[in-house]
C-alpha positions in Angstrom: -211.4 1.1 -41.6 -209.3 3.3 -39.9 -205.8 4.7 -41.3 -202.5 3.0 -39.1 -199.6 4.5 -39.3 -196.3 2.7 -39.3 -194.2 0.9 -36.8 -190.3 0.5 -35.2 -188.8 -2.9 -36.0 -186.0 -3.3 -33.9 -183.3 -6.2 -34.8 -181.0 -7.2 -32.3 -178.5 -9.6 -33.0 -180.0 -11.4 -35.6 -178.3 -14.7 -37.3 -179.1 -17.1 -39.2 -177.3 -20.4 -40.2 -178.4 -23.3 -42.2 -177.3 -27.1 -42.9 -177.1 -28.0 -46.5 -178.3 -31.8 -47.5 -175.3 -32.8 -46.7 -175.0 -31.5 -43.0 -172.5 -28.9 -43.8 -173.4 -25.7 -41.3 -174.0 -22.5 -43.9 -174.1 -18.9 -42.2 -176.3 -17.1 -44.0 -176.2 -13.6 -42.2 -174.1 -12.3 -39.1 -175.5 -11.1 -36.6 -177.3 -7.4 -37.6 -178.2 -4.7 -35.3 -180.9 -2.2 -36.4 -183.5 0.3 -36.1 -186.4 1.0 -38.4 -188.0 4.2 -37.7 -192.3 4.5 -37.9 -193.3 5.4 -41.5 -189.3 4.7 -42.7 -189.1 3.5 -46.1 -185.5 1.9 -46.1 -184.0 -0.2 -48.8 -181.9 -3.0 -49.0 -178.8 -4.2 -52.0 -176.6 -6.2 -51.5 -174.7 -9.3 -53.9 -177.1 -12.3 -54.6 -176.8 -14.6 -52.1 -176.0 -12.1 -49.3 -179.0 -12.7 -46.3 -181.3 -9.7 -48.1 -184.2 -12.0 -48.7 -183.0 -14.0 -45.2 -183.6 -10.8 -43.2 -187.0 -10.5 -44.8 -188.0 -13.9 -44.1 -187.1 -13.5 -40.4 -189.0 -9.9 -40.6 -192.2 -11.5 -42.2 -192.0 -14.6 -39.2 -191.1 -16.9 -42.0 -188.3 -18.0 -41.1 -186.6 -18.1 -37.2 -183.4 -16.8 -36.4 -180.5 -18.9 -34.9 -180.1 -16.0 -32.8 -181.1 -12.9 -31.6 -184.6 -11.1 -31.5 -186.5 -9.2 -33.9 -189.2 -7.1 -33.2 -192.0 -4.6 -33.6 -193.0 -2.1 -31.5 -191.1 -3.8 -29.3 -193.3 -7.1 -29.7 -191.0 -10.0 -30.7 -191.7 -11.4 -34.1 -192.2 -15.0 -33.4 -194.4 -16.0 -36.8 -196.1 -14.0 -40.0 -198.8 -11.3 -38.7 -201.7 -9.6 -40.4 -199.8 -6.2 -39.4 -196.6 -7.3 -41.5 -197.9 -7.6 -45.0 -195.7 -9.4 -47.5 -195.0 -8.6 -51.8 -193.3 -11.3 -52.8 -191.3 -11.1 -56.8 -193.7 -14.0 -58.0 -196.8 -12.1 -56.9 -198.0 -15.6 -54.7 -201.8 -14.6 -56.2 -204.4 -17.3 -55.2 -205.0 -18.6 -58.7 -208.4 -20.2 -57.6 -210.0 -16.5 -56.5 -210.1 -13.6 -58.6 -209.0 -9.9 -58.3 -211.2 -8.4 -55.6 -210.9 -11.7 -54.1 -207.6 -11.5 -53.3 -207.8 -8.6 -52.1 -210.4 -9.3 -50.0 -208.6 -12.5 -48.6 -206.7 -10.6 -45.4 -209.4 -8.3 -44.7 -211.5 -11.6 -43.9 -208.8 -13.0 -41.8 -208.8 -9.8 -39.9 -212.5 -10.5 -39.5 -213.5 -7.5 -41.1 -217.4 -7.9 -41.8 -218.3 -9.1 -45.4 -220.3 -5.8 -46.2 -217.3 -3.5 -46.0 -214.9 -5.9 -47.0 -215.4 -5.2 -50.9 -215.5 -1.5 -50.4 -212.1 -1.3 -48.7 -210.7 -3.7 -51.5 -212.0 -1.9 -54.2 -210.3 1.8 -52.9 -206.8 -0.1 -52.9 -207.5 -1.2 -56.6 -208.5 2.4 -57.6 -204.9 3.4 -55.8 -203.0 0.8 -58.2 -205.7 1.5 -61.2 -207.3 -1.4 -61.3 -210.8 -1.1 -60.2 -211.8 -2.0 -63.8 -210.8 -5.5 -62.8 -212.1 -6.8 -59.8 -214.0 -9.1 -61.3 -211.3 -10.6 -63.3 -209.3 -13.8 -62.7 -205.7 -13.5 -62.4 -204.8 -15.7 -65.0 -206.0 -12.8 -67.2 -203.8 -10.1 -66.2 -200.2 -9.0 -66.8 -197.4 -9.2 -64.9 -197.4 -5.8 -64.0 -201.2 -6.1 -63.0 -200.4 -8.7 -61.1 -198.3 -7.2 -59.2 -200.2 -4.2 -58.8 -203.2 -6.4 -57.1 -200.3 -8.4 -54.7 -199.5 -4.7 -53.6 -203.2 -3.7 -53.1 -203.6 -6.8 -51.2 -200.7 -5.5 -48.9 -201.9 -2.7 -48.3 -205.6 -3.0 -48.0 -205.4 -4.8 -44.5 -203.5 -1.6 -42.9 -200.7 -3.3 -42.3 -198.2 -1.4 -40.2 -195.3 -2.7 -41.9 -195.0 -3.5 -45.4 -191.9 -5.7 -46.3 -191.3 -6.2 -50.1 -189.0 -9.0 -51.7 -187.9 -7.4 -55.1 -191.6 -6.9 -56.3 -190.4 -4.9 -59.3 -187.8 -7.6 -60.3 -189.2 -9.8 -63.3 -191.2 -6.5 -65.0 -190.0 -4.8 -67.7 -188.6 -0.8 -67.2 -191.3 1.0 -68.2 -194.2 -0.7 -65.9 -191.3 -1.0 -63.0 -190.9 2.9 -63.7 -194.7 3.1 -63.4 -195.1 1.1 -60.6 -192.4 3.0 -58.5 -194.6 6.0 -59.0 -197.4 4.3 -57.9 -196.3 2.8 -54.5 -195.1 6.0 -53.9 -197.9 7.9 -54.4 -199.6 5.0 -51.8 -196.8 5.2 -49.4 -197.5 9.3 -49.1 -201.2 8.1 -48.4 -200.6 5.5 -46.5 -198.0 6.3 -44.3 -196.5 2.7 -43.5 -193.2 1.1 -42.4 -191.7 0.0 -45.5 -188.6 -2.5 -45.9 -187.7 -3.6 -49.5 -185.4 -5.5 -51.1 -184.0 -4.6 -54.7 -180.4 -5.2 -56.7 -181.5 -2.5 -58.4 -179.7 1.2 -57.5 -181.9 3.5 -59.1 -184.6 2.0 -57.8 -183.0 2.3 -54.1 -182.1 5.6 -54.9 -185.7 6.7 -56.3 -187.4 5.0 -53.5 -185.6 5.3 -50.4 -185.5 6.9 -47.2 -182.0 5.2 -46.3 -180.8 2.9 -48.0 -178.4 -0.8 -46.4 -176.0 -1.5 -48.3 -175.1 -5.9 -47.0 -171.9 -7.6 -47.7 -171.3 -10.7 -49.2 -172.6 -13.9 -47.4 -172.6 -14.3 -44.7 -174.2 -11.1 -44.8 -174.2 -8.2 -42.4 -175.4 -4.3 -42.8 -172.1 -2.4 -44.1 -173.1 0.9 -44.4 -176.5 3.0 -44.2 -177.0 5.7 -47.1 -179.3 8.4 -46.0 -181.4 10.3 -49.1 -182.1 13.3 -48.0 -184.2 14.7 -51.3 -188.0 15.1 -51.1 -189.7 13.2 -53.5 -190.4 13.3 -56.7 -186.5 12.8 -57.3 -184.4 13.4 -60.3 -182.5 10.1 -60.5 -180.0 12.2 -62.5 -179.8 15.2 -60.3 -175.8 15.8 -59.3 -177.1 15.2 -55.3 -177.9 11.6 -56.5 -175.0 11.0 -58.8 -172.8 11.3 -56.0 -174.7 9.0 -53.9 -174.7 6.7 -56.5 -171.3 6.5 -57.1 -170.6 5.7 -53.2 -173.5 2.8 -53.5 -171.7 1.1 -56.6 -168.6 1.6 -54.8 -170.0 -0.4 -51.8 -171.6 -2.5 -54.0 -168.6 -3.9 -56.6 -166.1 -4.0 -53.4 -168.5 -7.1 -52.1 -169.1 -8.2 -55.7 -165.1 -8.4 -55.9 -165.0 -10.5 -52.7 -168.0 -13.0 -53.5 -165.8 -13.7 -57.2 -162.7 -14.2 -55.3 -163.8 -17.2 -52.7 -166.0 -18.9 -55.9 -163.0 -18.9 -57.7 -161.1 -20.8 -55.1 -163.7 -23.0 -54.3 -162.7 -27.1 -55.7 -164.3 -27.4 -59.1 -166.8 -29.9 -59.2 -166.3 -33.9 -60.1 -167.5 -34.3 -63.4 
């Protein structure tokens, strides 16, 4: 299976509104205009609630936009895509198949033929260090490992674009330390498009190319943070520091904002 390298995602004024149960219209995101560059790795923080994961959605073709176009390689996304792999916080492993299965699972979409399908699976579990365990069921691993095979599974198809929905979230620090290493060290293999969600600054920091920083809901990009440092990075370096001083400041402005309209909002009936 051949190596393919990343690709533009162009958004173009992308919305997204929803109704509540109660018919009540909820905008969700503002319209946001961007460019993802080929082999970008760029990381998105924002508030909870602020259209991070709603952007992803629409990215993946989860989820449709109320307006505007997004697209790659200037092919509009109008539904999920072999070439736009998804890691999702819950891992969303098929509990029925086990490790190398999994894998295995979108390389058999993609119609690659059975006898190479297992070879190519196994090299993406040597890359996350779990070869070991191919023949394991999932229901036997750890969180971390389980994670570690969702991000193989990404991965081993060659998708182009690789869009990440907190994947680190629920671990504890020292396998989400471990793990950062490791996509990393796949990521400078594997040159893809990478966009990933976190509410987490070091780990934006560690990770990113640039990093969007989103505003409260109804979200739109407020700023773009380039980090310029080659990696591995010094989370502690004074270069950093600084640029994690200007994140939080982003960050605690839109924080202030979303506590100020939940505090005005009509309490609940009892």
């Amino acid at each position: 299976m051949s190596r393919t390298a990343g690709k533009s995602i162009s958004i173009r004024g992308v919305s997204k509104t929803y109704h509540s149960a109660s018919g009540e219209a909820v905008q969700a995101l503002m319209p946001v205009d961007l460019d993802i560059e080929p082999g970008e790795f760029v990381v998105i923080v924002g508030p909870s609630g602020c259209g991070k994961s709603t952007l992803l959605n629409i990215l993946a073709g989860l989820s449709t936009a109320t307006a505007g176009q997004a697209s790659v390689d200037g092919v509009p996304i109008t539904g999920p895509d072999i070439d736009r792999g998804m890691v999702f916080q819950s891992y969303a492993l098929f509990p029925w198949l086990n490790v190398i299965d999994n894998v295995q699972f979108g390389l058999e979409r993609k119609g690659v033929p059975a006898s190479q399908r297992r070879e190519i699976a196994l090299q993406h579990l040597r890359e996350v260090g779990l070869a070991d365990f191919a023949d394991k069921q999932v229901n036997e691993l750890s969180g971390g490992m389980k994670q570690r095979v969702a991000i193989a599974r990404a991965f081993a198809t060659e998708s182009s674009v690789v869009l990440m929905d907190e994947p680190f979230g629920a671990l504890d620090a020292l396998t989400r330390r471990h793990l950062q290493r490791q996509l990393l060290a796949i990521c400078q293999a594997n040159r893809r498009t990478i966009v990933f969600i976190t509410h987490s600054v070091p780990e934006a920091l560690f990770l990113a190319d640039r990093i969007l920083v989103m505003t409260a809901r109804p979200g739109r990009v407020k700023a773009e943070i380039r980090v310029p440092m080659a990696h591995p990075r010094d989370v502690t370096s004074p270069e950093l520091r600084d640029i994690e001083r200007a994140l939080y400041a982003q960050l605690d402005e839109e924080l202030s904002k979303t506590f100020a309209v939940e505090s005005q909002a009509p309490a609940a009936s009892p």
